[in-house]
mmCIF entry with sequence, helices, sheets and N, C-alpha, C, O atoms, coordinates in Angstrom:
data_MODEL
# 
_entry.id   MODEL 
# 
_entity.id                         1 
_entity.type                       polymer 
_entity.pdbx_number_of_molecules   1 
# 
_entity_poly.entity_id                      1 
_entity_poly.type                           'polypeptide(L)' 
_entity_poly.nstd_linkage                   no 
_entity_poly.nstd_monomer                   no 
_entity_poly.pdbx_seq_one_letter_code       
;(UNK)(UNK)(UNK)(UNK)(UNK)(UNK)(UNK)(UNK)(UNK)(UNK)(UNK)(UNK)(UNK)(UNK)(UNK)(UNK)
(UNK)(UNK)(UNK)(UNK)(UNK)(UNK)(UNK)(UNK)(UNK)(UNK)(UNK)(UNK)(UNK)(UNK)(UNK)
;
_entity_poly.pdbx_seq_one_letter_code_can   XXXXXXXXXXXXXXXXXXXXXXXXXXXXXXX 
_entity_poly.pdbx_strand_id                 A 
# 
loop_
_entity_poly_seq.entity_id 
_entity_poly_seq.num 
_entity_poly_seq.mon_id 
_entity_poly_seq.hetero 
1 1  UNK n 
1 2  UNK n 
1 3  UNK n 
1 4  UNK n 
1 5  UNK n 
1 6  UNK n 
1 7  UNK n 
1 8  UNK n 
1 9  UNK n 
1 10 UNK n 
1 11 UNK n 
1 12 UNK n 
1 13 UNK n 
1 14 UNK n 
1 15 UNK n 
1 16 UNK n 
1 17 UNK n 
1 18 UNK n 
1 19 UNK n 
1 20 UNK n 
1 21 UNK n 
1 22 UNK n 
1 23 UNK n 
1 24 UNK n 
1 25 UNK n 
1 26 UNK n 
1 27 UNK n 
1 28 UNK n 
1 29 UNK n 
1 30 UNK n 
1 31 UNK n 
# 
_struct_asym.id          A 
_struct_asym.entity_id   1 
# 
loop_
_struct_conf.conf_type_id 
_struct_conf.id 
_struct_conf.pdbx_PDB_helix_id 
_struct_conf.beg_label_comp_id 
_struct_conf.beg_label_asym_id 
_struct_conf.beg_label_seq_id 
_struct_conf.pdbx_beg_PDB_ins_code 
_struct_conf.end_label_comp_id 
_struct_conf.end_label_asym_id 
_struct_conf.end_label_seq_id 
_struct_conf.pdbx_end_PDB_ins_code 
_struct_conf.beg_auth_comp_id 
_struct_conf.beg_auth_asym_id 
_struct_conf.beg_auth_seq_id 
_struct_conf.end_auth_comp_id 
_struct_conf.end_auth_asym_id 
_struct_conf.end_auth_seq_id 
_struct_conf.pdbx_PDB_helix_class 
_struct_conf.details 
_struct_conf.pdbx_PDB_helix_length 
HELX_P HELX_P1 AA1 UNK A 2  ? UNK A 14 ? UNK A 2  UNK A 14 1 ? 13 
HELX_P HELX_P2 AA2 UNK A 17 ? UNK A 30 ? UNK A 17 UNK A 30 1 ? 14 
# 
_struct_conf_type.id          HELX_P 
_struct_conf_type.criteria    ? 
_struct_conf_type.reference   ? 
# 
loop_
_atom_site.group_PDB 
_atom_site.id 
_atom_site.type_symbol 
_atom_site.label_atom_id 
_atom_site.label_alt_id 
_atom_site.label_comp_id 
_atom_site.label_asym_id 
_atom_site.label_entity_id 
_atom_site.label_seq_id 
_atom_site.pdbx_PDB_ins_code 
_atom_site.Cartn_x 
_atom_site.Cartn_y 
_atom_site.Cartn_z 
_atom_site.occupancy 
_atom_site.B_iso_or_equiv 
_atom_site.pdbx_formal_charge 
_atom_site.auth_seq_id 
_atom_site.auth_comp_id 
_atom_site.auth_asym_id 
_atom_site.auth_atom_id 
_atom_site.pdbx_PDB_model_num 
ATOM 1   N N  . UNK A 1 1  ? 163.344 58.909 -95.149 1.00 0.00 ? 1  UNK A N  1 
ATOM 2   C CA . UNK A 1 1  ? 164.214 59.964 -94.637 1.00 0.00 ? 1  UNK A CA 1 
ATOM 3   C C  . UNK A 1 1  ? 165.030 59.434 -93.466 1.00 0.00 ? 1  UNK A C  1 
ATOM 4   O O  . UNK A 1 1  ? 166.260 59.486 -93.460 1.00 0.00 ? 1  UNK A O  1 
ATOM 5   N N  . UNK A 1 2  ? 164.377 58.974 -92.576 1.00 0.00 ? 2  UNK A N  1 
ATOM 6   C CA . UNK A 1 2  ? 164.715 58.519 -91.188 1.00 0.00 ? 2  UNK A CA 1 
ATOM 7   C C  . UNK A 1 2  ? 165.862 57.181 -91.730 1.00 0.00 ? 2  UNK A C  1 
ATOM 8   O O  . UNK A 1 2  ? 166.902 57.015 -91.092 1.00 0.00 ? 2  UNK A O  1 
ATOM 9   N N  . UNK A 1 3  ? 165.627 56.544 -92.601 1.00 0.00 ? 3  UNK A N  1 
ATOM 10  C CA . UNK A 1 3  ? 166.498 54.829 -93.297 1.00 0.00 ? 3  UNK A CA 1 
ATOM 11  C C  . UNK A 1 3  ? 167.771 55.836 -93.629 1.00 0.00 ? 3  UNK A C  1 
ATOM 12  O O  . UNK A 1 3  ? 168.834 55.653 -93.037 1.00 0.00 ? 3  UNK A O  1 
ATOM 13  N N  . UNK A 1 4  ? 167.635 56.870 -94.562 1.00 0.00 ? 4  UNK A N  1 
ATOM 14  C CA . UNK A 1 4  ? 168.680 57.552 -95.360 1.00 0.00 ? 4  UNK A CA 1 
ATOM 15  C C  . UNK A 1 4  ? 169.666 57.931 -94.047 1.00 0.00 ? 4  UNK A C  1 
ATOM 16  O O  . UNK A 1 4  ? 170.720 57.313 -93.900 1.00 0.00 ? 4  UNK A O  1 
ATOM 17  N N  . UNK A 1 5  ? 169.315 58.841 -93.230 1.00 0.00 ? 5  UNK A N  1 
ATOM 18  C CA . UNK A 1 5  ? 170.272 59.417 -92.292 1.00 0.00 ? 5  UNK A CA 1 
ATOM 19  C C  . UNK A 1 5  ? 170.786 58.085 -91.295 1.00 0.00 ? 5  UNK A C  1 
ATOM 20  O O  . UNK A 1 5  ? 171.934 57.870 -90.904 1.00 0.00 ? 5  UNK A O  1 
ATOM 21  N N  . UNK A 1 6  ? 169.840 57.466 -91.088 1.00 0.00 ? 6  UNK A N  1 
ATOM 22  C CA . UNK A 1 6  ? 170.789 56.119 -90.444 1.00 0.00 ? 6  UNK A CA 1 
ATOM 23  C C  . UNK A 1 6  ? 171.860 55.717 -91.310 1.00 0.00 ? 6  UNK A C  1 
ATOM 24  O O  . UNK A 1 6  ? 172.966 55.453 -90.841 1.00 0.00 ? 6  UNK A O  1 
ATOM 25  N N  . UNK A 1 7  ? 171.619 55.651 -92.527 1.00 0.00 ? 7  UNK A N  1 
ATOM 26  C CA . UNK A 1 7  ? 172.557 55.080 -93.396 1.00 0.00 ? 7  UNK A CA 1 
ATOM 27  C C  . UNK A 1 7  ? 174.243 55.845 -93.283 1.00 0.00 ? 7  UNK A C  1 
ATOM 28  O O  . UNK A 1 7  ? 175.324 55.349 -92.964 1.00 0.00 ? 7  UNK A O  1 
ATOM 29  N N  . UNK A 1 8  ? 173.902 57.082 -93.654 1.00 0.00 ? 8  UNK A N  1 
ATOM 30  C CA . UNK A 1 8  ? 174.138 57.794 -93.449 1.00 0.00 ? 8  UNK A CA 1 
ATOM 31  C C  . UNK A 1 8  ? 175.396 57.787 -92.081 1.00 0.00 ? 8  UNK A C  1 
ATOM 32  O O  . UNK A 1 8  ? 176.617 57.630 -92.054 1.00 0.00 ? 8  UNK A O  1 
ATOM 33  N N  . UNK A 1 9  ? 174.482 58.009 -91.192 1.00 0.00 ? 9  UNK A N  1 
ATOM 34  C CA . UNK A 1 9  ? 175.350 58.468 -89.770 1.00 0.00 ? 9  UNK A CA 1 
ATOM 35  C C  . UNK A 1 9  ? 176.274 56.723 -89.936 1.00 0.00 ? 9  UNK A C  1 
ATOM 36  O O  . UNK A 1 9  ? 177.486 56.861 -89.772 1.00 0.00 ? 9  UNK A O  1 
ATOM 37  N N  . UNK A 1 10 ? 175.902 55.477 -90.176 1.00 0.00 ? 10 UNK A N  1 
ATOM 38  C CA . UNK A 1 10 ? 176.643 54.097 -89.863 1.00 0.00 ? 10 UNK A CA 1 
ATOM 39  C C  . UNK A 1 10 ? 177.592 54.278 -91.061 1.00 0.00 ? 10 UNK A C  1 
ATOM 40  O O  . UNK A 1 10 ? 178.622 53.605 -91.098 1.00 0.00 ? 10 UNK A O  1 
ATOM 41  N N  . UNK A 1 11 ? 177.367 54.954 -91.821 1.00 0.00 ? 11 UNK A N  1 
ATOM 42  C CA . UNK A 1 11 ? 178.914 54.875 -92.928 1.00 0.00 ? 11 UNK A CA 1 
ATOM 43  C C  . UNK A 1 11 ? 179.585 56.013 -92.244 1.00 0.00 ? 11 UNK A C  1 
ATOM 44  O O  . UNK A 1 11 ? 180.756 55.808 -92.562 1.00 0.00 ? 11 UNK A O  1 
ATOM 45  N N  . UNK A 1 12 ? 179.584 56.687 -91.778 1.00 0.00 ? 12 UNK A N  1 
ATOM 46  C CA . UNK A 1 12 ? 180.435 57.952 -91.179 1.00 0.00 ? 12 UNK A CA 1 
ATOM 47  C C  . UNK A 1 12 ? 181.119 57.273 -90.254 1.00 0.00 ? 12 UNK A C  1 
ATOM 48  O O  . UNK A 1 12 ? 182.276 57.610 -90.002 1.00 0.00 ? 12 UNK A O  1 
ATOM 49  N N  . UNK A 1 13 ? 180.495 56.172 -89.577 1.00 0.00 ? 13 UNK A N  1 
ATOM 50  C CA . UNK A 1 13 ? 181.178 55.515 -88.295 1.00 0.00 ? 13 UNK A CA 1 
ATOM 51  C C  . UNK A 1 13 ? 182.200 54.443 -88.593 1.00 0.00 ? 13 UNK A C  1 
ATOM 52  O O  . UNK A 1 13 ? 183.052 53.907 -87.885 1.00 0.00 ? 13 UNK A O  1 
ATOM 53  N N  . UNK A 1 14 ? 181.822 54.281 -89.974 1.00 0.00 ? 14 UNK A N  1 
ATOM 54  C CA . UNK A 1 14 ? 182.354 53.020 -90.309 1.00 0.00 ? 14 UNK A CA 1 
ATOM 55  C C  . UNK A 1 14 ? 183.893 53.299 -91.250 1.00 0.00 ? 14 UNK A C  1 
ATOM 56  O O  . UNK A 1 14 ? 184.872 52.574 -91.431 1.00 0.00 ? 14 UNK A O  1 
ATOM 57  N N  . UNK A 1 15 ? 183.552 54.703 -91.717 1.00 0.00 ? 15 UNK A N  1 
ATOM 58  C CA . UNK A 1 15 ? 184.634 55.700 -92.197 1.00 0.00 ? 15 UNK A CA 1 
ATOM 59  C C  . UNK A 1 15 ? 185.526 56.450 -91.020 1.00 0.00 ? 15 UNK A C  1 
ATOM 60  O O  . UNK A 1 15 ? 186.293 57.344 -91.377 1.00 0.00 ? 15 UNK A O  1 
ATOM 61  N N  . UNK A 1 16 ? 185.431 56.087 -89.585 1.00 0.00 ? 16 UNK A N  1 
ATOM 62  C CA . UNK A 1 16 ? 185.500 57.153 -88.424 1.00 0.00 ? 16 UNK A CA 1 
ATOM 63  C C  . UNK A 1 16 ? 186.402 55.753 -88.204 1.00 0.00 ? 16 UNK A C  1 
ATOM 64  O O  . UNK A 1 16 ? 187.479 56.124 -87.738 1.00 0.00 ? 16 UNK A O  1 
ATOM 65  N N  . UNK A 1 17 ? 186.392 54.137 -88.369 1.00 0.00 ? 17 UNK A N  1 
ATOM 66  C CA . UNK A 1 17 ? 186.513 53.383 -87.630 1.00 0.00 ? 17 UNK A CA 1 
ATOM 67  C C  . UNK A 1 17 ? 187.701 52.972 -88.548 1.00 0.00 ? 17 UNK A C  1 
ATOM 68  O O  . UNK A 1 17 ? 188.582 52.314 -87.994 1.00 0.00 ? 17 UNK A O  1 
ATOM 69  N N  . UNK A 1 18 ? 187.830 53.211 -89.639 1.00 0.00 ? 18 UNK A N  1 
ATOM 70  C CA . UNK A 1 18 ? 188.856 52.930 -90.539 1.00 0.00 ? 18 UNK A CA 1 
ATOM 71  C C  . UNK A 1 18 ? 189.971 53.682 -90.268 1.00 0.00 ? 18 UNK A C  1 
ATOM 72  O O  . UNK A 1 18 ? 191.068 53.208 -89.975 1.00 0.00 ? 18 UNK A O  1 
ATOM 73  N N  . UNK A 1 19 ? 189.659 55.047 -90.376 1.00 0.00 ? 19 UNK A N  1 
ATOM 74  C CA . UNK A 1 19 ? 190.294 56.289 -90.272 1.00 0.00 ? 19 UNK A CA 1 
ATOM 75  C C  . UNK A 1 19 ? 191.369 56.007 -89.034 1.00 0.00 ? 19 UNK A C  1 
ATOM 76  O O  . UNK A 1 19 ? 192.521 56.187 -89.428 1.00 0.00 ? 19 UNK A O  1 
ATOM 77  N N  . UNK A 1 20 ? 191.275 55.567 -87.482 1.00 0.00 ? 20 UNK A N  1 
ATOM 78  C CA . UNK A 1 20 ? 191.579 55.259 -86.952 1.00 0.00 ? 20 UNK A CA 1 
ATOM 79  C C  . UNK A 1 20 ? 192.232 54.029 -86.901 1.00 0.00 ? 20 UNK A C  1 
ATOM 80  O O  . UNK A 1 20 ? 193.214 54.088 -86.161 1.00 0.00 ? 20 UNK A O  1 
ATOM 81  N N  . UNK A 1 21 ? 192.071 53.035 -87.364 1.00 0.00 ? 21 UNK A N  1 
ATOM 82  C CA . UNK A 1 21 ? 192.923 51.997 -87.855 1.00 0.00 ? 21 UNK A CA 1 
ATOM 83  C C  . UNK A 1 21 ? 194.015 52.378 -88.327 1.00 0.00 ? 21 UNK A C  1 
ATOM 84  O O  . UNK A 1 21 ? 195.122 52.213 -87.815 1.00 0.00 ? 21 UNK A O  1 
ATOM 85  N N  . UNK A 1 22 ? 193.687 53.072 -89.643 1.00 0.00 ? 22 UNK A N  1 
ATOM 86  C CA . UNK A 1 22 ? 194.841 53.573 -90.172 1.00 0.00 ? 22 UNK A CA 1 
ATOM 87  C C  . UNK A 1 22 ? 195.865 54.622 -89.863 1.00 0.00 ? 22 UNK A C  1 
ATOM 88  O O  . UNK A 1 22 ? 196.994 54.686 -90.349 1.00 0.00 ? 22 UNK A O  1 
ATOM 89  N N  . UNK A 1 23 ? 195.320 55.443 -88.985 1.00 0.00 ? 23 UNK A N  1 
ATOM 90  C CA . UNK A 1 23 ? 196.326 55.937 -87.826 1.00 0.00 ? 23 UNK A CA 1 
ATOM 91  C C  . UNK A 1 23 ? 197.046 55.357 -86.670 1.00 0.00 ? 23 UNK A C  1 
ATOM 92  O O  . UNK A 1 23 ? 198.088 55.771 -86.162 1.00 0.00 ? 23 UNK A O  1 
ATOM 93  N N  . UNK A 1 24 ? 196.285 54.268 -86.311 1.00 0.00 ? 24 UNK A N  1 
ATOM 94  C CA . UNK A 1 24 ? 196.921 53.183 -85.353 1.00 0.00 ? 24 UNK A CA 1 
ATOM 95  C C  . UNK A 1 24 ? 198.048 52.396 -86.055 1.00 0.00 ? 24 UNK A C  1 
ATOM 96  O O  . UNK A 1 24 ? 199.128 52.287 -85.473 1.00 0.00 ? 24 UNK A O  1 
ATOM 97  N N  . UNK A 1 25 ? 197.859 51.832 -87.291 1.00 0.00 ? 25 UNK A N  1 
ATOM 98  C CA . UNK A 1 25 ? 198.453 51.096 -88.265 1.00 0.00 ? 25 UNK A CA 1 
ATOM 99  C C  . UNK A 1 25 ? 199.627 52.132 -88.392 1.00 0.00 ? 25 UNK A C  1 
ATOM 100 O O  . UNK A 1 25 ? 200.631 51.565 -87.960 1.00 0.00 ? 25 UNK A O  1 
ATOM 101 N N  . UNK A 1 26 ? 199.981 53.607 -88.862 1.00 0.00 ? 26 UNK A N  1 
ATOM 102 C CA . UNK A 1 26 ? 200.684 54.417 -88.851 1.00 0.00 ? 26 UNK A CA 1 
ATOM 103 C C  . UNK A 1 26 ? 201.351 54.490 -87.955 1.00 0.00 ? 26 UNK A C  1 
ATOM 104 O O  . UNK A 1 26 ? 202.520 54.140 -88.121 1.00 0.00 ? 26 UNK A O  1 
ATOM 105 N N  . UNK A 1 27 ? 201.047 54.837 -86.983 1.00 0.00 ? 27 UNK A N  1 
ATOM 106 C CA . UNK A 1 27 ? 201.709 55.097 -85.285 1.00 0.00 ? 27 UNK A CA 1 
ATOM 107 C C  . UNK A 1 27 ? 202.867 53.803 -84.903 1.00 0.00 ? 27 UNK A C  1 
ATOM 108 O O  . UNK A 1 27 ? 204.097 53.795 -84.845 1.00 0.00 ? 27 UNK A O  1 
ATOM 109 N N  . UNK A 1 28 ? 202.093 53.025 -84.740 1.00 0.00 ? 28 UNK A N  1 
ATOM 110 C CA . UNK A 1 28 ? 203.116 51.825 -84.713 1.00 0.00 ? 28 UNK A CA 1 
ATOM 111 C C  . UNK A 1 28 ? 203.856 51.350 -85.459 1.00 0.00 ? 28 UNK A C  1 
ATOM 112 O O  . UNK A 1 28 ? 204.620 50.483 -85.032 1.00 0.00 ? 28 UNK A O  1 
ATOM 113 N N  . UNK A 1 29 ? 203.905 51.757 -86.897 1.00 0.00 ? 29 UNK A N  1 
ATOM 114 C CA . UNK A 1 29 ? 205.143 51.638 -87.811 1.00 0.00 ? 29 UNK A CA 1 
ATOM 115 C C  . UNK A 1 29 ? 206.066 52.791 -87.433 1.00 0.00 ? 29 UNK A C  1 
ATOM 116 O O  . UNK A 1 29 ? 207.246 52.443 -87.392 1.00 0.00 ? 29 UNK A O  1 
ATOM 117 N N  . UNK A 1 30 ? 205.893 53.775 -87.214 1.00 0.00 ? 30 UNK A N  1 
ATOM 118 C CA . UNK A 1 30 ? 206.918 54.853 -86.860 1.00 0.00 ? 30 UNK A CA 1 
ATOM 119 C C  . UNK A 1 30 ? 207.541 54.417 -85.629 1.00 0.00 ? 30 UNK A C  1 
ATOM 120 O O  . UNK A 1 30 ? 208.726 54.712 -85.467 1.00 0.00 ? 30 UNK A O  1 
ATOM 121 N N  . UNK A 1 31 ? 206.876 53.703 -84.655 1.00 0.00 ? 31 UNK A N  1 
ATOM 122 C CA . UNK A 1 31 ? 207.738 53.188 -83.628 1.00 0.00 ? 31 UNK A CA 1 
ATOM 123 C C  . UNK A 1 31 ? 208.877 52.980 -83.553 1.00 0.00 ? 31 UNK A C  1 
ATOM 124 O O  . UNK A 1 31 ? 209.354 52.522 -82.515 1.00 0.00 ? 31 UNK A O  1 
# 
């Protein structure tokens, strides 16, 4: 249970960390 939700919460972060890239990546092309 405890392995699953780690798993869990580090793909959310890792989906949280992209997500932001790709808004950064965005932002500065509209520049």
């Amino acid at each position: 249970m405890l392995r699953s939700l780690f798993a869990g919460i580090s793909g959310l972060r890792a989906n949280q960390t992209m997500l932001d890239v790709a808004g950064n990546n965005i932002a500065n092309a509209n520049t």
